[in-house]
C-alpha positions, 0 to 999 in steps of 0.5 A, a space after each residue: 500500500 502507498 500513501 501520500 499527501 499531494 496537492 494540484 495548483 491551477 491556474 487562477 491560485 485554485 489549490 486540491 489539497 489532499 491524500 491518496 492511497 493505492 497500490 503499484 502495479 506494473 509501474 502504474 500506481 492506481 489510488 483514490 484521492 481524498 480531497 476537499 474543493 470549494 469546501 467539500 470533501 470529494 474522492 476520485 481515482 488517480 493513476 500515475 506511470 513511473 517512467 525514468 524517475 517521473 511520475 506521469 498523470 493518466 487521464 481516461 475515461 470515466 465510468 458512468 456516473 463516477 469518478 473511477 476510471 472505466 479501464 485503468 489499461 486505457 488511460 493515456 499518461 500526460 508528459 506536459 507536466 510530470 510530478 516532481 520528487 520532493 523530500 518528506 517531512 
């Protein structure tokens, strides 16, 4: 199991700040996200590929009426902006 915090900044100072916890397989790590946005606590699945000690975001079809995705072996990993290791406090 890994767990972390993780926090996506957007444009506009829109901040999601929250925690994730998932399972790696096949260099894929496959979590949900807990996070609160606009003042609600919401949840939706992430995955991120290890390629060359990065992380890249995989984007993808959702299932109907959820935030889970529908085919985790379809999704497309986005290289624009790729995750950073940064040191744990």
């Amino acid at each position: 199991m890994t767990t972390g915090t993780l926090t996506y900044v957007f444009s506009g100072n829109e901040v999601s700040q929250g925690t994730f916890k998932g399972k790696w397989e096949n260099n894929i790590l496959v979590a949900n996200y807990y996070y609160k946005a606009k003042g609600k606590n919401k949840e939706r699945q992430i995955a991120f590929k290890r390629i060359n000690n990065q992380l890249l975001e995989g984007y993808g079809e959702r299932k109907t009426n959820s935030t889970q995705f529908k085919n985790i072996s379809k999704l497309q990993f986005n290289a624009n902006m790729p995750l950073k290791k940064t040191t744990c406090n």
